[in-house]
C-alpha positions in Angstrom: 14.3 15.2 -39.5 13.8 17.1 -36.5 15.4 20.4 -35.6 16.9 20.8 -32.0 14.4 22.9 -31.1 11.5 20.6 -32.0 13.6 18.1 -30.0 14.3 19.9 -26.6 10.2 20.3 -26.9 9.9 17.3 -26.9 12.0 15.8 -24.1 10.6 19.0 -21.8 7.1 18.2 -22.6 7.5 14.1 -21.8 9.6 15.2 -18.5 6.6 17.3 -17.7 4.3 14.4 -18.2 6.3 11.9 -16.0 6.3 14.3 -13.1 2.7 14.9 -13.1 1.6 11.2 -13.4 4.0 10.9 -10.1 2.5 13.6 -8.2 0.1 13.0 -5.2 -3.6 13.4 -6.4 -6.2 14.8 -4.6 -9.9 13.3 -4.7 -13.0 14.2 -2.9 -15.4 11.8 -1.3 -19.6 11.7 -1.5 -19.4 12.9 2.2 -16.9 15.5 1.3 -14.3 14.7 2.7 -11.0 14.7 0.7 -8.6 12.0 0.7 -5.0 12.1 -1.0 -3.1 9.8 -2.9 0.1 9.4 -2.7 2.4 7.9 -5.7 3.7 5.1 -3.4 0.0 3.2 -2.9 -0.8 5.1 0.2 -3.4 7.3 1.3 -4.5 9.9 3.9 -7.7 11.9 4.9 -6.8 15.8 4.0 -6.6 17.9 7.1 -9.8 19.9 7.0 -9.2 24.0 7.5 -11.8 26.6 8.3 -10.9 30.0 7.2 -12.1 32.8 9.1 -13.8 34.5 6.2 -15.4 31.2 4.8 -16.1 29.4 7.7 -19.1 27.0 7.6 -22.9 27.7 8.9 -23.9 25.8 11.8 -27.4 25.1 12.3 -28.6 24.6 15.7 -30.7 21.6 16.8 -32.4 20.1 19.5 -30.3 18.0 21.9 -32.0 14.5 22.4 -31.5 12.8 25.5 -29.8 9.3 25.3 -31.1 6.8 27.7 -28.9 3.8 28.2 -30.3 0.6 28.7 -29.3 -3.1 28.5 -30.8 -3.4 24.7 -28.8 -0.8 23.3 -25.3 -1.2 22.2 -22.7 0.8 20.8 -20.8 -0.6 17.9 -17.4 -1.5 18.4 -15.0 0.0 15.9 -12.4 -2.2 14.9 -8.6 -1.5 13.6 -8.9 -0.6 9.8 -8.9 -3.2 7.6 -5.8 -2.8 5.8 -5.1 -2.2 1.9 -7.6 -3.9 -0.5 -6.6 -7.3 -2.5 -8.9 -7.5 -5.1 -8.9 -10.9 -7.2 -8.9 -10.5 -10.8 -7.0 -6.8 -10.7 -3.9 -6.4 -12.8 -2.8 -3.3 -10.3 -0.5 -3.7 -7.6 -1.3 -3.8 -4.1 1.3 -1.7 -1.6 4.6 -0.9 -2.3 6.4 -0.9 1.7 9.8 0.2 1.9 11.9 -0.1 4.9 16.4 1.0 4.9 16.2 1.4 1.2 14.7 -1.8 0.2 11.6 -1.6 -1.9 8.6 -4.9 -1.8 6.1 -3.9 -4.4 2.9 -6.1 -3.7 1.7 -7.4 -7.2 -1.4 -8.3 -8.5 -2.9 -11.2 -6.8 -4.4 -14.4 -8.0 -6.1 -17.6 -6.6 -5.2 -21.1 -6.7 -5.9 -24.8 -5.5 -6.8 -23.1 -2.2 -4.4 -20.6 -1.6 -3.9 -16.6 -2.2 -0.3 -15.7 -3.8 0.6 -12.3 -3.5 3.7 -11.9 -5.7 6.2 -9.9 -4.8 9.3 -7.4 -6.7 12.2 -5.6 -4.8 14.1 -3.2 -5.6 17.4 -2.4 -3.4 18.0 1.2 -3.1 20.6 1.1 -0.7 24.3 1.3 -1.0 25.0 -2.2 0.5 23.9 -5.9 -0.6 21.2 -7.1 1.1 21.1 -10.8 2.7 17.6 -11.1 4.2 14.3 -9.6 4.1 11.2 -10.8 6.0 7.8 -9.3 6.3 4.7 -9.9 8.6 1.7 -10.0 7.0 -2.1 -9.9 8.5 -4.5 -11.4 6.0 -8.2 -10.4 7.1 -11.8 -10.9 5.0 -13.8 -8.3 4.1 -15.4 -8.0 7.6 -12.2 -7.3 9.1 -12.0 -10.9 10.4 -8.6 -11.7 10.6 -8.3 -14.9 8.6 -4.3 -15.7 9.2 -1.2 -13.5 10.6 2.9 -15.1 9.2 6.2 -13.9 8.7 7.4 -14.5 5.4 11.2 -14.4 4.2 10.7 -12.8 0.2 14.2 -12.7 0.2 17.1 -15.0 1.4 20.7 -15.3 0.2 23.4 -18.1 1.1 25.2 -17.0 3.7 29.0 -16.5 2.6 28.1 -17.0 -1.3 28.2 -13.0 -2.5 27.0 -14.3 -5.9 23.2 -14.8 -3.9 23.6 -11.2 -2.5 20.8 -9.1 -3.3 23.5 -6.0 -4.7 23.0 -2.2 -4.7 20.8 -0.2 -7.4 18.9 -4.0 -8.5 15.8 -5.1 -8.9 14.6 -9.1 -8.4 11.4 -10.7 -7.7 10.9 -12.0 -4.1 9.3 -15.3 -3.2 5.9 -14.8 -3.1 3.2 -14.1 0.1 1.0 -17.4 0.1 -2.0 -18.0 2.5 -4.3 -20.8 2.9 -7.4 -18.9 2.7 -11.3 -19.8 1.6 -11.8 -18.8 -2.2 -13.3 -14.7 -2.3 -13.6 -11.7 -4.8 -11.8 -9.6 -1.8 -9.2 -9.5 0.8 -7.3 -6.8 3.2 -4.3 -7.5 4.3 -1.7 -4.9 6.5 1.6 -5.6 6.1 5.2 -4.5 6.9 8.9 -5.0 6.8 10.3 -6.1 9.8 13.9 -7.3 9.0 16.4 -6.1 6.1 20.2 -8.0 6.9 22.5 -6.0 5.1 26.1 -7.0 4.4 
């Protein structure tokens, strides 16, 4: 049997654990530049800082003229893609949260022609919640985009509290289809854009 000592341990060492599997992580790049990852499926580039007593060598070079002509063209660079689906993956997609409603993105699979991206909510509000719709961009791995809907993941009958979505619950939405050709890879931005509360 354990002693209460041995216990309290125990629970401080798993707390300890939890937190740090929840806490943003910070990677570095092959260029070098370091991105940061947050703990709800987002990402940012880390603000670059020079400090005055390690600040980097710069090497001079010669400047080359550009001549513009009619044969050269400069790249257009296009909106960013958007958040990875991969096909196959068990890991979820994008959580997105928007007046204390939570759509986790899950893994994504492909069938008879269509993507389905499942989805599960969470309510963290205080109030019961009615409605939620997204909009969704789906584009391929060029950044083509392939189809752009709104979909409703989660509808109650109106004037039936029993349907309400209540406070501190989870459920699983209806799910994010497209009619999309059959690939290993899609990108897809996507956000809330209506939570009905009652």
């Amino acid at each position: 049997m354990l002693k209460k000592t041995q216990l309290c341990g125990i629970v401080i060492t798993l707390i300890a654990s939890s937190s740090a599997w929840a806490a943003d992580q910070t990677i570095t790049l092959k260029d070098g530049r370091q991105v940061i990852l947050h703990d709800n499926f987002t990402w940012q580039y880390k603000a670059q800082t020079n400090h005055p007593t390690t600040s980097p060598t710069l090497k001079t070079t010669t400047a080359i003229p550009v001549i513009a002509t009619s044969a050269m063209a400069i790249p257009v660079i296009s909106a960013s893609k958007g958040v990875a689906v991969e096909i196959g993956s068990k890991k979820a997609i994008q959580q997105l949260s928007n007046s204390g409603i939570d759509v986790l993105l899950t893994a994504a699979h492909y069938e008879n022609g269509t993507l389905i991206i499942p989805t599960m909510m969470t309510n963290q509000s205080s109030k019961s919640v009615v409605n939620v719709t997204m909009k969704v961009r789906l584009s391929n791995s060029d950044g083509q985009t392939i189809a752009t809907d709104e979909f409703t993941v989660w509808r109650s009958i109106n004037r039936m509290p029993d349907t309400y979505f209540r406070p501190k619950t989870q459920h699983q939405g209806k799910p994010i289809i497209f009619d999309a050709p059959k690939a290993e890879r899609y990108f897809i931005d996507a956000e809330i854009t209506d939570v009905d509360m009652r």
